[in-house]
C-alpha positions as CSV (number, residue, x, y, z in Angstrom):
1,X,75.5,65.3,41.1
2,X,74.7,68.2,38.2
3,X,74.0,66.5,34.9
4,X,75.9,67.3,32.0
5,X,76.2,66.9,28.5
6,X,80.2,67.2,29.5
7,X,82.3,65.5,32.1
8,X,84.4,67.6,34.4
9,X,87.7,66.6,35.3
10,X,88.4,66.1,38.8
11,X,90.4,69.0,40.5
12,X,92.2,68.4,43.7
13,X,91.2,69.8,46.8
14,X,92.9,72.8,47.8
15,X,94.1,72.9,52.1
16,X,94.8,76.3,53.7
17,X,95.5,77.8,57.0
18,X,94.3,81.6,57.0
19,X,95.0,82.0,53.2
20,X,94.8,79.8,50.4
21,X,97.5,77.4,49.1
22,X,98.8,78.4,45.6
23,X,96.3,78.0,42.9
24,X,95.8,74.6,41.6
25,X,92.5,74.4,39.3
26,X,92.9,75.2,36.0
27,X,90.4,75.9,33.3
28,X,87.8,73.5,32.5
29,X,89.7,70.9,29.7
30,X,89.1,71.3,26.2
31,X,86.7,68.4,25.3
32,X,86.5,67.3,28.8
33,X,84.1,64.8,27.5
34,X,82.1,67.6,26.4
35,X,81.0,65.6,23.3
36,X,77.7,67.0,22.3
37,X,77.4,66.0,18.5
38,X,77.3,70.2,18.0
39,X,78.7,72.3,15.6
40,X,81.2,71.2,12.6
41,X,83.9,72.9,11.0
42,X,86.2,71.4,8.6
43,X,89.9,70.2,9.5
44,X,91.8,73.4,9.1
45,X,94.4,72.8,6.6
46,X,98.0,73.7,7.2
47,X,98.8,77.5,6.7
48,X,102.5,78.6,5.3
49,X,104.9,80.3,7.0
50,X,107.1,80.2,10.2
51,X,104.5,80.9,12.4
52,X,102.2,77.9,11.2
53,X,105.1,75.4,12.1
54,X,105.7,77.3,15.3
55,X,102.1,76.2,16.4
56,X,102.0,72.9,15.5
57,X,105.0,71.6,15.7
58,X,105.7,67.2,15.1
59,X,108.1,65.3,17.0
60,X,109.8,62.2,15.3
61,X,108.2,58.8,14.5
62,X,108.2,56.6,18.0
63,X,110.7,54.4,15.4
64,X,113.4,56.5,15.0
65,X,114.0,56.9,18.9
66,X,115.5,53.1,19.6
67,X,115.1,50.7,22.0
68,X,115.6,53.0,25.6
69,X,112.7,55.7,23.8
70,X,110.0,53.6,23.2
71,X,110.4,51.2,26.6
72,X,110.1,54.6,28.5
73,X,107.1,55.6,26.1
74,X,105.4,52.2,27.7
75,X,106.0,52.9,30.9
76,X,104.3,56.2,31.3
77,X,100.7,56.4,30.4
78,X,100.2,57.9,27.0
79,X,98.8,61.3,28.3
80,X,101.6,62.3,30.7
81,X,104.2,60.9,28.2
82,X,102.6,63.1,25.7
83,X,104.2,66.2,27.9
84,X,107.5,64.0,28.7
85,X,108.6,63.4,25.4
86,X,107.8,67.2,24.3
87,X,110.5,68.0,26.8
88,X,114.1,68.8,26.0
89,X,117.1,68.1,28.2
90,X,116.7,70.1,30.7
91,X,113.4,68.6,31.5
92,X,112.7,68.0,35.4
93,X,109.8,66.3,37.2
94,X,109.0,66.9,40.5
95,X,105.8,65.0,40.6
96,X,107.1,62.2,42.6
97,X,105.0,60.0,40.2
98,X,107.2,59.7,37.5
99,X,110.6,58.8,40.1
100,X,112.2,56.0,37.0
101,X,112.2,59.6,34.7
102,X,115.6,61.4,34.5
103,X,117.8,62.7,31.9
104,X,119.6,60.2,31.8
105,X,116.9,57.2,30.6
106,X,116.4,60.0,27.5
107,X,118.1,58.6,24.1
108,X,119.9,61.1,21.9
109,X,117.3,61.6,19.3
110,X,114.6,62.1,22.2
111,X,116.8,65.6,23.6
112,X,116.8,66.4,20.3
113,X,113.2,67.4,20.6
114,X,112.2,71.4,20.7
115,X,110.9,72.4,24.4
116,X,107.4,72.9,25.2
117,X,107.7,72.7,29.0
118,X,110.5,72.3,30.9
119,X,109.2,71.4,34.1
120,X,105.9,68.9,34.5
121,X,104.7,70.1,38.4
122,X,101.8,67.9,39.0
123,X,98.7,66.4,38.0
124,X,95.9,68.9,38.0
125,X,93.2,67.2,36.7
126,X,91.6,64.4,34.9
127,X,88.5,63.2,33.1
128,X,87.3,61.4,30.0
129,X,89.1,63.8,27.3
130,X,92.7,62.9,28.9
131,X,94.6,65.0,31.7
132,X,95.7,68.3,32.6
133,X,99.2,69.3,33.7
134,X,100.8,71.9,35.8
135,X,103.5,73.1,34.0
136,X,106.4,75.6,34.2
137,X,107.4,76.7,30.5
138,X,110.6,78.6,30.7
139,X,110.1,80.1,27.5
140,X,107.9,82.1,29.0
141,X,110.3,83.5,31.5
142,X,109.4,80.8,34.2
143,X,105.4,80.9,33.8
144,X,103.3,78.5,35.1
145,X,100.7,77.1,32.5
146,X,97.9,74.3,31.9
147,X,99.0,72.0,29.3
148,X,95.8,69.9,29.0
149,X,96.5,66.4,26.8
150,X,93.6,65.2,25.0
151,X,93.0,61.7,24.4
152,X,93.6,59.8,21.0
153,X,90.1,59.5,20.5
154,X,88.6,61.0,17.6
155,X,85.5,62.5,19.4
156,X,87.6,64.4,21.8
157,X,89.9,65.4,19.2
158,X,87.2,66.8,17.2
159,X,85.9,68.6,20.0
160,X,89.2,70.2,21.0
161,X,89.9,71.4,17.0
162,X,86.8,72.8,17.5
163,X,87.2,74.5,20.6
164,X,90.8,75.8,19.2
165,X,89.1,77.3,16.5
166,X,86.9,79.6,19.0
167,X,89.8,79.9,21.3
168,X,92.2,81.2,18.5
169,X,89.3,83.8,17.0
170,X,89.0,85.0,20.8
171,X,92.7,85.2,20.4
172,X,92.2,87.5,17.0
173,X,90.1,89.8,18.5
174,X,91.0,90.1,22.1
175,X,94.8,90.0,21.7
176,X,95.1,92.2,25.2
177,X,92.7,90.0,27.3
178,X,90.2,92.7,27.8
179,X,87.4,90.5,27.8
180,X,88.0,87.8,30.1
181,X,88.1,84.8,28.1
182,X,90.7,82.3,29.2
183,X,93.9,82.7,26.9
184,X,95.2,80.0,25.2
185,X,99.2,80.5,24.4
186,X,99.6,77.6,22.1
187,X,98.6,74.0,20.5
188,X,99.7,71.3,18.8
189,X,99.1,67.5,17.3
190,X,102.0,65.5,18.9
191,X,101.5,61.6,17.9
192,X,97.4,62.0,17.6
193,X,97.3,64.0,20.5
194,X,95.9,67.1,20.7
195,X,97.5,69.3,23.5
196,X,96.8,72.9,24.4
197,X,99.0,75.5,26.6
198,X,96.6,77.9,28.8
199,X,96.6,80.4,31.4
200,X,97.0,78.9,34.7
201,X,93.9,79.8,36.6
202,X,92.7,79.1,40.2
203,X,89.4,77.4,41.4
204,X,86.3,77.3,39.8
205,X,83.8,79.6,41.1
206,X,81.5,77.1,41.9
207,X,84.3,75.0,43.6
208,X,85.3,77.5,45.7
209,X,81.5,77.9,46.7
210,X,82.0,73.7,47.7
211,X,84.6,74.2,49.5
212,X,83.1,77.1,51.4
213,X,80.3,74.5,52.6
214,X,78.2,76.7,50.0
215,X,78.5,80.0,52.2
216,X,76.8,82.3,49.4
217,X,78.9,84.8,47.9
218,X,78.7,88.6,49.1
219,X,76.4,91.1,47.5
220,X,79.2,92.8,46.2
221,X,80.9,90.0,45.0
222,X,78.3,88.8,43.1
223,X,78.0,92.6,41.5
224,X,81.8,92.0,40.6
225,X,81.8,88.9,39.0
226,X,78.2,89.0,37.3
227,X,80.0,92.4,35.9
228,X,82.9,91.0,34.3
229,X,80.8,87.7,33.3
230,X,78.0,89.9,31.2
231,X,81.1,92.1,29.9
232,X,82.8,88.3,28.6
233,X,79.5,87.0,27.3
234,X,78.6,90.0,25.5
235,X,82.0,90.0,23.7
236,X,81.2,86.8,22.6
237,X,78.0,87.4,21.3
238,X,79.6,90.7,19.6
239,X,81.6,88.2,17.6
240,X,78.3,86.0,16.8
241,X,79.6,83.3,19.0
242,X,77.3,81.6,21.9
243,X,79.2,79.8,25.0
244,X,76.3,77.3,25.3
245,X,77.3,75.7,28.5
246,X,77.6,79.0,31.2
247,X,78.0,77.2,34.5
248,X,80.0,78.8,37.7
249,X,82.3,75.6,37.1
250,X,83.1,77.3,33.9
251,X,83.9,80.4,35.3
252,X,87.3,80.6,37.2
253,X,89.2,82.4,39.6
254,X,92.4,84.0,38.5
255,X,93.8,84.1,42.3
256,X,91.1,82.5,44.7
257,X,93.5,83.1,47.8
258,X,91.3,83.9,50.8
259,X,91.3,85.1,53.7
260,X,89.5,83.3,56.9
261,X,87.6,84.4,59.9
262,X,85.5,82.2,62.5
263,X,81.3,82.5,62.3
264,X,80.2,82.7,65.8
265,X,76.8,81.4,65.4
266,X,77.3,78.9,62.9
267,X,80.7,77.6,65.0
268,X,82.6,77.1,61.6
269,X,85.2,78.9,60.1
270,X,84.6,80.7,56.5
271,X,86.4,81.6,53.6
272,X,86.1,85.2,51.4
273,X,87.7,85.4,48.6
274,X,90.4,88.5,48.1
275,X,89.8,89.1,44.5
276,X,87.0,88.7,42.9
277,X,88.9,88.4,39.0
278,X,87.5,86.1,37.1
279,X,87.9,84.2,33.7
280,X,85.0,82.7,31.7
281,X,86.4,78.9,30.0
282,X,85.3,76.0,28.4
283,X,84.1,76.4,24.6
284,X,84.0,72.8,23.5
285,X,80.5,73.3,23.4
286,X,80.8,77.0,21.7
287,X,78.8,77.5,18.3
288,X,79.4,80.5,16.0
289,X,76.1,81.8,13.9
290,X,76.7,80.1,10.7
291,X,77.2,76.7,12.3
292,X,75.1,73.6,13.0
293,X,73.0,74.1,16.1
294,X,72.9,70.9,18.2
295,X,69.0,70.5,19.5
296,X,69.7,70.1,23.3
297,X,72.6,72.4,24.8
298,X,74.0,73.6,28.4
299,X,74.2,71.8,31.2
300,X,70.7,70.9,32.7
301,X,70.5,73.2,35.8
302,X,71.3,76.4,33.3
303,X,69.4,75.3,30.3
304,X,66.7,77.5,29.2
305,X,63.3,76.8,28.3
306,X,63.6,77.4,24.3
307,X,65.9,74.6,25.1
308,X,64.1,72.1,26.6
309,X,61.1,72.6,24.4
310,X,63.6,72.6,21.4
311,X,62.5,75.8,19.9
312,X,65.7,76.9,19.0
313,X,68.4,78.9,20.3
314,X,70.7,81.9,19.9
315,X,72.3,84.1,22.2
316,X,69.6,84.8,24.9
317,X,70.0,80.8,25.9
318,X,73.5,82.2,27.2
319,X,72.0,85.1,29.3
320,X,69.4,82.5,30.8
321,X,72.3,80.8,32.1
322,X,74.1,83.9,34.1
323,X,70.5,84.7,35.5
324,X,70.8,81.1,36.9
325,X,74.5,81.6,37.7
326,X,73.7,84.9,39.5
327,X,71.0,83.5,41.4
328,X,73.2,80.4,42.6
329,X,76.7,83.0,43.8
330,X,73.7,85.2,45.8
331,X,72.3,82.0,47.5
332,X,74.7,79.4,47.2
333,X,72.7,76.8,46.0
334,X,71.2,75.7,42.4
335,X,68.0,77.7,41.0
336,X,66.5,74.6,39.1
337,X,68.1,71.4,41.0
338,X,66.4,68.9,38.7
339,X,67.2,66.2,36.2
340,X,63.8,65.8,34.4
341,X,62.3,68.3,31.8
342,X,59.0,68.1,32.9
343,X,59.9,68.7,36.5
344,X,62.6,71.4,35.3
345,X,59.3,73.1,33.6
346,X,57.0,72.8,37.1
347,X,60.2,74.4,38.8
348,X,59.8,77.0,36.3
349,X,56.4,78.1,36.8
350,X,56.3,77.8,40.6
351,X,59.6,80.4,40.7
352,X,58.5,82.5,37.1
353,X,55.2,81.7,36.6
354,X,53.0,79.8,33.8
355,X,55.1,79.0,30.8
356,X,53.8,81.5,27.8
357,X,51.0,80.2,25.6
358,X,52.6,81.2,22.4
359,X,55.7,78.6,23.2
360,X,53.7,76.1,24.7
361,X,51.7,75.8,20.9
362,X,54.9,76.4,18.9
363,X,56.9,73.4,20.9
364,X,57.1,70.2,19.6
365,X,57.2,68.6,22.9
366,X,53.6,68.7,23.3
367,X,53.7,65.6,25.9
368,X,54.7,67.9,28.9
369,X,51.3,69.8,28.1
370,X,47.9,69.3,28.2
371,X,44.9,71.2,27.1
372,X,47.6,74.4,26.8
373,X,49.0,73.8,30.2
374,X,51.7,72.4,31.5
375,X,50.7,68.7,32.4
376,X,51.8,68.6,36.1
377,X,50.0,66.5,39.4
378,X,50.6,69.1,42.2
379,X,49.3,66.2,44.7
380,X,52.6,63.8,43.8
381,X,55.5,63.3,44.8
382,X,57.5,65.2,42.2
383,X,55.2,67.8,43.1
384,X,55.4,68.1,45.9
385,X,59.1,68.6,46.3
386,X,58.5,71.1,44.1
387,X,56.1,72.9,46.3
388,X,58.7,72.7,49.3
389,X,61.5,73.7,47.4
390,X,60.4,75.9,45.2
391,X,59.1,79.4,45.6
392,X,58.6,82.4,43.8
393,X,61.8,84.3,42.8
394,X,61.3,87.3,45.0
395,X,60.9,85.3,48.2
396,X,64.7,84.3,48.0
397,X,65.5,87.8,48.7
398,X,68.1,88.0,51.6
399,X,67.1,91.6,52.3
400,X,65.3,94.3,51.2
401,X,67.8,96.7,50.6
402,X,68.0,98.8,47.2
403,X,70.7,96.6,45.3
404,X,69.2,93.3,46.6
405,X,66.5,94.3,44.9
406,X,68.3,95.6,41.8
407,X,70.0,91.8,41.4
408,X,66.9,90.3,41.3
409,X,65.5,92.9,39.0
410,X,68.1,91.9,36.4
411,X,67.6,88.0,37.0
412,X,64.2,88.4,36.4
413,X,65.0,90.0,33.5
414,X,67.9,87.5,32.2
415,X,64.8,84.7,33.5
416,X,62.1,85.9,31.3
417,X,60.7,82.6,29.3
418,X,60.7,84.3,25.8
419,X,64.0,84.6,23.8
420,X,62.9,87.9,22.2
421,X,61.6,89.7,25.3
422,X,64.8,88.2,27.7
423,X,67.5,91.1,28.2
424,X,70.8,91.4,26.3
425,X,74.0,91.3,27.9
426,X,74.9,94.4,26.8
427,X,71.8,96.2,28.4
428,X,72.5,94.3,31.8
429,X,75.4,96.2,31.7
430,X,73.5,99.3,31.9
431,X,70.9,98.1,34.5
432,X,70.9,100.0,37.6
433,X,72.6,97.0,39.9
434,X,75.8,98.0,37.8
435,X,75.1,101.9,37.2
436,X,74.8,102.5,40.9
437,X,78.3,101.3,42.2
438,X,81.6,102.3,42.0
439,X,82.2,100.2,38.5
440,X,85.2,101.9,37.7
441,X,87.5,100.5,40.6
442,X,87.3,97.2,38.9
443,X,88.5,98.1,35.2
């Protein structure tokens, strides 16, 4: 179970034959319990003009409906009737949950309302922020979106105003999608519910590695994606913004059809993936400069060590987290698979070496050293499951060839304990693990 400062809602399992079913998972929900206590901004204010009313529209008081309305508002609960009752008359459901829904239980006032999605497809996901629905919005010429419904509650509202903030300066300066942040098409407040429109995506890197039964991903796949993942990450950082929770569960698929073929030796059958396009999602948790810094950040498995000994943190926190991410698509399983800061810290220095002097006397957290070392019992338990599942980094090499060795260059380099001596993203992009391949084929 990977530890969280944020829930993840739970995406339904995809079935296939020799390729995959249509896409079903969706970007990682906004809030999706990722309450953290982080970074404020005040409630924006309304803006004038057409195009302010056009992204946040209200629908009439629950009062105004009569009798036939607000029964069918109490029969469905509140997050899929948030959707329902944005529908006009054309709406259709063929989610055969909702069978007691047709146009004709609909009072007057209620197909009065403007159209946000004309056809509710299915459940896609759910968790403690509310639930996330695969839509068709026919204003957009028949395209399939995620309409993810946040909860009346006012910690997950505040996280999603906060997250629409980021997602709507992403918006700003990536109009074209160049970047590969996840696009969000619209928002509004309907009835203390916030609800945002987004791309429909496909699965989760890291659920596609599940489903796979954790078959690593191909040296070239992992170029690919760790490509397009430094070029998202840097863009963010180029607009003083840190993701603070990089995780492969927050980096999606835009098509994960596959193809299969049967492993002789291992009598199973396995899945590759046919295009390796991804999206980076999830910015409940993002932070610009200028905003409050929460003291603990990213989920525990990624979290570096300025982190956990709360010295801090800017953008190199984020490029710790892709040199874990990296690691975990090459092998298929977790770097650090701990829950405990001083074990995290042992896991460290068996894979890194010692943690630096210099942070271990600036750290506040002086009760995981002693005497200027890290205060560990090799002979225990703890450590020794980290002896037997632990090694140095190099020693997970799958082969010595050139660009094996040029990935874990660059995740030693994105794992380096210091902040100020850890590489930027955009000098991964220059490291020879890119330089050397045929980079071009993927822009």
């Amino acid at each position: 179970m990977r530890e969280s400062p944020n829930d993840q809602p739970n995406n339904p399992p995809t079935t296939s034959t020799t390729t995959s079913p249509p896409n079903r998972a969706v970007p990682s929900p906004v809030g999706c319990g990722r309450w953290t206590g982080g970074a404020q901004t005040e409630e924006r204010q309304p803006e004038p003009g057409a195009e302010r009313e056009r992204r946040r529209r209200r629908a009439p008081d629950l009062s105004e409906w009569g009798r036939p309305a607000r029964e069918m508002y109490s029969l469905i609960d509140p997050p899929v009737c948030t959707v329902v009752l944005c529908t006009a008359a054309r709406v259709h459901v063929t989610n055969s949950r909702f069978p007691f829904l047709s146009p004709l239980s609909l009072s007057p006032a209620l197909l009065s309302l403007c159209c946000v999605a004309d056809e509710i497809v299915s459940t896609l996901g759910e968790g403690t922020f509310g639930r996330v629905m695969r839509c068709i919005d026919h204003r957009r010429g028949g395209t399939h979106v995620a309409l993810k419904i946040i909860k009346n509650v006012e910690k997950y509202k505040e996280a999603a105003r906060l997250e629409i903030n980021v997602l709507e300066k992403i918006n700003e300066k990536d109009p074209d999608n160049k970047f590969l942040c996840v696009q969000m098409f619209d928002w509004f407040d309907y009835h203390g519910h916030m609800c945002l429109s987004f791309e429909l995506l496909a699965l989760s890197t890291f659920d596609f590695l599940k489903e796979n039964n954790y078959l690593p991903y191909s040296i070239s796949q992992v170029r690919h994606m760790a490509y397009q993942l430094c070029l998202a990450v840097k863009f963010l950082h180029d607009n003083k913004l840190t993701h603070t929770d990089l995780k492969p569960e927050n980096i999606l698929f835009v098509n994960s059809d596959f193809t299969m073929s049967y492993n002789v030796e291992k009598k199973r059958e396995e899945r590759t993936v046919k295009n390796t396009a991804v999206r980076v999602v999830d910015f409940g948790s993002a932070t610009f400069d200028h905003e409050h810094h929460s003291t603990i950040v990213s989920t525990r498995h990624y979290r570096a060590p300025e982190v956990i000994l709360e010295l801090g943190w800017s953008y190199p926190c984020d490029v710790w987290s892709t040199g874990c991410i990296l690691f975990e698509y090459y092998l298929g399983f977790t770097l650090f698979q701990t829950h405990d800061n001083r074990e995290h810290l042992a896991m460290m220095e068996r894979i890194l070496g010692p943690v630096p002097s210099r942070m271990i006397r600036k750290t506040r957290k002086q009760k995981y050293f002693y005497r200027g070392r890290l205060d560990w019992d090799d002979s225990s338990s703890a450590g020794k499951y980290v002896r037997e599942n632990c090694k140095p980094l190099r020693r997970y090499l799958l082969s010595e060839a050139e660009e094996h060795h040029q990935l874990f260059d660059l995740i030693e380099s994105m794992l380096e304990y210091e902040p100020t001596k850890r590489i930027t993203l955009a000098d991964s992009l220059k490291h020879p693990f890119f330089e050397n391949s045929l980079i071009k084929k993927w822009e």
